[in-house]
C-alpha positions in Angstrom: -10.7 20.2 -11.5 -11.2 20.1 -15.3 -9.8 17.5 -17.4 -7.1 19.8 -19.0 -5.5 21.1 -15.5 -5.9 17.5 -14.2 -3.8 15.8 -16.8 -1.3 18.5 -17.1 -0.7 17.7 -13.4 1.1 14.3 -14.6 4.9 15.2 -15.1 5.7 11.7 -16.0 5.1 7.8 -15.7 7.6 6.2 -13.0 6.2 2.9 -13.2 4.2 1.3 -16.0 1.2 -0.7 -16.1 2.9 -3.6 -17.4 5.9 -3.3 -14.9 2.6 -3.3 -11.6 1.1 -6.6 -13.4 4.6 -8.4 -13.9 6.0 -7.3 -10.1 2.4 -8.7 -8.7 2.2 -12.0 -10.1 5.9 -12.6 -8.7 4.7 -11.5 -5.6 1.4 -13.3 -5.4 3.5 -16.5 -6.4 5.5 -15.8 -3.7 3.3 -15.7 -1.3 1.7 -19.0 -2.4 5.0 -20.8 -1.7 5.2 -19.5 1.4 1.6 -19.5 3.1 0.4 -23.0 1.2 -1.7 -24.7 4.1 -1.4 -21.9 6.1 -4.6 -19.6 7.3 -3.8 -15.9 5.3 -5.3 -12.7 5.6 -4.3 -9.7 3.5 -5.3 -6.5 5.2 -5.2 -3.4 2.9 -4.8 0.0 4.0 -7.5 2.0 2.6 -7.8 3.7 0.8 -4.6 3.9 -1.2 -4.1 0.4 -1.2 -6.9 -0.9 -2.9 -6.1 -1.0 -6.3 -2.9 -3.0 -5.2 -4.9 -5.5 -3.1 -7.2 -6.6 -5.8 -4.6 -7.1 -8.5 -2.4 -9.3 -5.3 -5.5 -10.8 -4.4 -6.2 -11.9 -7.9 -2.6 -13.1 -8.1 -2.5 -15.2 -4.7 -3.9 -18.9 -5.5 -4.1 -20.2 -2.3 -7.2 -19.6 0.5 -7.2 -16.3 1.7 -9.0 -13.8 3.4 -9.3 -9.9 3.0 -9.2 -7.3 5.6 -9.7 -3.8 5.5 -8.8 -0.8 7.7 -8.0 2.8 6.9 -5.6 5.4 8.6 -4.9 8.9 7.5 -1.9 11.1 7.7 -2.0 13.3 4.2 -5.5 14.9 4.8 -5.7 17.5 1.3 -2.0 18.0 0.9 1.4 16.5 -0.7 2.9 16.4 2.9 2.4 14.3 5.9 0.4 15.9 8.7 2.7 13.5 10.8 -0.8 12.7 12.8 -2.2 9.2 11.8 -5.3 8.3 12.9 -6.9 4.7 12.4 -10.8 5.3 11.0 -11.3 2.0 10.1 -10.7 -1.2 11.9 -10.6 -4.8 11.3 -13.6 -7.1 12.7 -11.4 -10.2 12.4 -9.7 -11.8 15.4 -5.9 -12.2 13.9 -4.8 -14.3 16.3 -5.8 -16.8 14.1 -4.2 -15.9 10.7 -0.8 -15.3 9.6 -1.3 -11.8 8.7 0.3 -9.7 5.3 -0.4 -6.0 5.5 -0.7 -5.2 1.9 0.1 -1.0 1.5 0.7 1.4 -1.2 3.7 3.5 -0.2 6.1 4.0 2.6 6.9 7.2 2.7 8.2 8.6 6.5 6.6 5.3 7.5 4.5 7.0 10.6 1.1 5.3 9.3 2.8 1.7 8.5 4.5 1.7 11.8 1.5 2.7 14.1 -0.8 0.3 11.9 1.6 -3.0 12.2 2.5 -1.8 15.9 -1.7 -2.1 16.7 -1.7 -5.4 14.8 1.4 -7.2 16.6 -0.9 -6.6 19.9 -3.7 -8.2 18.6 -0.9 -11.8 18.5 -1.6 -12.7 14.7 0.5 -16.3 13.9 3.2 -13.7 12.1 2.6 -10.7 10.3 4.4 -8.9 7.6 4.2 -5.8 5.5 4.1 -5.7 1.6 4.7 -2.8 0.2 4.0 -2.0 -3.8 6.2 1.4 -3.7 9.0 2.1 -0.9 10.4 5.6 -0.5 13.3 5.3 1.9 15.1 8.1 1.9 11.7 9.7 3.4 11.7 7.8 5.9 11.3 9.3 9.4 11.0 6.2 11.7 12.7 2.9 12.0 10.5 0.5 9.5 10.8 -1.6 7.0 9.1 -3.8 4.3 9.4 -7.6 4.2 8.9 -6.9 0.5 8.6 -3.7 -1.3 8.4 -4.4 -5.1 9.4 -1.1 -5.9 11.9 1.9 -4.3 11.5 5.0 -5.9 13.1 8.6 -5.2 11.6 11.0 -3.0 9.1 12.6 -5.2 5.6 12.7 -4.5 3.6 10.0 -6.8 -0.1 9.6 -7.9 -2.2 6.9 -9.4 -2.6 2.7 -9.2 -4.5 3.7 -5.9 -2.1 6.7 -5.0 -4.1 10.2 -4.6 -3.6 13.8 -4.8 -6.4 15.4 -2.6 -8.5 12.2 -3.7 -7.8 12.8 -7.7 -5.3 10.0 -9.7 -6.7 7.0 -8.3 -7.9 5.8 -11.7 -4.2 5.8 -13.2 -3.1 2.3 -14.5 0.3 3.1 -13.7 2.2 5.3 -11.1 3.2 8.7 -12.3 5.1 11.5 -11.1 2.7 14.7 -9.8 3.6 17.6 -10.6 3.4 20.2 -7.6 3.4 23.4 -9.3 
């Protein structure tokens, strides 16, 4: 993809850079209050969440550990496959931790749900999901967020983390893509 077809893919910025950073640091002072002398681990969802797990990370003050595993469901296209297979998995017994799953977006929730579902068996001290963008009106299972810091209409976003057959990472903000 060159540089002029790649940029002219970006209809228009939903949430700004500034608006992320602001949201974040409510959320990582949030979690402070509530985890303070507590074990924590933040598992991300790869690879989406990433971007948004460093900037938390960065935000939460208290002891913490990281986590990482990775499930797919979007493959190359703007669509769910509405398979999700878990490729990565955590090495950490959770059993021990109060556990935060840290994710990008909820969309029809299939990947959230199978993900925290896999996790509950595994009889962390609690566990609950942070979401940076929720989509509900996509959704296509019973789930919900025990924080989402954003909702946004159903249209299909890019960047902060957020891909488009692995392009828009890089984006400091979240934009709309256009699917043309």
């Amino acid at each position: 993809m060159n540089n002029k077809e790649y940029r002219s893919r970006i209809r228009r910025t939903v949430i700004s850079e500034k608006e992320l950073h602001e949201a974040i640091a409510r959320a990582g002072a949030e979690i402070d209050a509530e985890y303070e002398g507590k074990p924590l681990l933040l598992v991300s969802i790869l690879k989406g969440a990433f971007v948004f797990l460093a900037d938390l990370s960065r935000a939460v003050s208290i002891p913490c550990e990281i986590g990482f595993m990775q499930a797919k469901s979007y493959f190359e296209g703007t669509t769910s496959s509405g398979k999700v297979n878990i490729t990565l998995d955590l090495t950490q017994d959770i059993s021990r931790y109060h556990v935060i799953i840290v994710e990008d977006i909820i969309d029809t929730g299939r990947t959230l749900k199978l993900v925290a579902a896999e996790l509950q068996k595994r009889n962390p001290l609690s566990l609950k999901i942070l979401t940076l963008l929720d989509k509900p009106s996509h959704r296509v299972v019973d789930l919900k967020a025990d924080k989402s810091l954003f909702t946004i209409p159903d249209t299909f976003v890019i960047g902060y983390g957020l891909d488009c057959a692995e392009y828009y990472r890089n984006l400091p903000y979240i934009a709309e893509y256009d699917e043309r």
